[in-house]
Each structure stands twice: as structure tokens, then as C-alpha cells.
C-alpha positions in Angstrom: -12.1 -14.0 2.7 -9.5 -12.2 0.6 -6.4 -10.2 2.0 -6.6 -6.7 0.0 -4.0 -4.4 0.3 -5.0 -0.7 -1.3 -2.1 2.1 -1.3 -3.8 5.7 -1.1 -2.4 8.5 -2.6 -3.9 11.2 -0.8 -3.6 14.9 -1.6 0.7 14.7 -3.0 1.2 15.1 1.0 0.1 11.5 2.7 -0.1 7.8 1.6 -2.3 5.9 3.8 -2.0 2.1 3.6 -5.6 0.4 3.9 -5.3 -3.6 4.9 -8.9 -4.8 4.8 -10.1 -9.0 4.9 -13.2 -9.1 2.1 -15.3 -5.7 3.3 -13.5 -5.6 6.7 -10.7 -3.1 7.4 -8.6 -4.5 9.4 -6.1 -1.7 9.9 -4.5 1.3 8.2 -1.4 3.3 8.5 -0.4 6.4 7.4 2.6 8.3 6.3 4.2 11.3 5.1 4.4 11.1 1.0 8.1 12.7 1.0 11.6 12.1 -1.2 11.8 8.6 1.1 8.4 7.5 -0.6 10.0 4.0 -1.3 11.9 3.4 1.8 8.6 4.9 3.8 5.9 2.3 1.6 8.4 -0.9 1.5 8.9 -0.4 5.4 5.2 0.6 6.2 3.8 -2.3 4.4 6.2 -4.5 6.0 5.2 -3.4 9.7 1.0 -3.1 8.7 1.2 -6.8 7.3 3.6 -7.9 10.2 1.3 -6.1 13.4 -1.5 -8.0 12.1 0.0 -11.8 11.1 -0.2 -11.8 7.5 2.2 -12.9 5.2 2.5 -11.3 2.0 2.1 -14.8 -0.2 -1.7 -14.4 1.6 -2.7 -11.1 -0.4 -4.8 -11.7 -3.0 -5.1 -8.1 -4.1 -3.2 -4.8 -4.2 -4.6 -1.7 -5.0 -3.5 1.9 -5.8 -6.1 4.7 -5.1 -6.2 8.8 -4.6 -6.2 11.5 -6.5 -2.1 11.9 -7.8 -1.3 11.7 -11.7 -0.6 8.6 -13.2 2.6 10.6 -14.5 4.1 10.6 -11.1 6.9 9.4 -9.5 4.8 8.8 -6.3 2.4 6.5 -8.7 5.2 5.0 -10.3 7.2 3.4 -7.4 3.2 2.3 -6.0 2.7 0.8 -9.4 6.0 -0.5 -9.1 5.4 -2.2 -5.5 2.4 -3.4 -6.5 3.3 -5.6 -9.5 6.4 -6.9 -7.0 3.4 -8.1 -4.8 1.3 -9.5 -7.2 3.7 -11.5 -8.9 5.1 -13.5 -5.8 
């Protein structure tokens, strides 16, 4: 089973980090989607990978989901965290 990792952009107010194994969530933890965006999503992957044992080397997949413009900066620095995760 695959470790998936999906970042959601909800609503230009919240991120919500989804960790799921193959169908199965596993956990999720959400946060406020403020000027600290990349300090909050660097820091709240660290702890939702960390509480449950997994390494980052393990995740086979990272997504980005929600409804926020392609054009924004909140897209761009989860665009930009999830080519750092994919490429390790």
C-alpha cells in the first residue's frame, strides 16, 4: 500500500492535510491558511508524518486539491512543497 499525502485548499481560509495508506485515511490535520502558509504547511506536515511513523522517503504521492486559483500564492508554495517531496 502507497503512502499519499494530498494538501487541501479549502475555501482561501483552511488547508487541511489528508495522510491516507492506499484508500485508508489514516489521519488529517488542519490549519489556518494565513500570511505563515509555509511555516504552517512545512511544520504541519512534519508533525502529521511524524504522529503516525512515516518517513517522508515512504510517500509515494503528493497531491494538491480545493477550490483556490492556480494563480495563487497559497497554490504556489503547495506546488512548490510538493515537487520538494517528490523529488527526494
Amino acid at each position: 500500500m502507497d503512502n499519499i499525502l494530498t494538501i487541501h485548499l479549502k475555501n482561501k481560509v483552511e488547508c487541511e492535510l489528508e495522510l491516507a495508506k492506499g484508500e485508508a485515511v489514516l489521519d488529517t490535520l488542519a490549519f489556518p491558511l494565513d500570511i505563515h502558509f509555509d511555516t504552517m504547511l512545512v511544520t504541519s506536515i512534519d508533525k502529521i508524518l511524524k504522529k503516525n511513523r512515516i518517513e517522508t522517503s515512504s510517500l509515494k504521492k503528493v497531491n494538491i486539491a480545493g477550490f483556490v486559483a492556480e494563480s495563487s500564492v497559497a497554490y504556489h508554495i503547495a506546488s512548490s512543497v510538493k515537487a520538494a517531496l517528490e523529488c527526494r
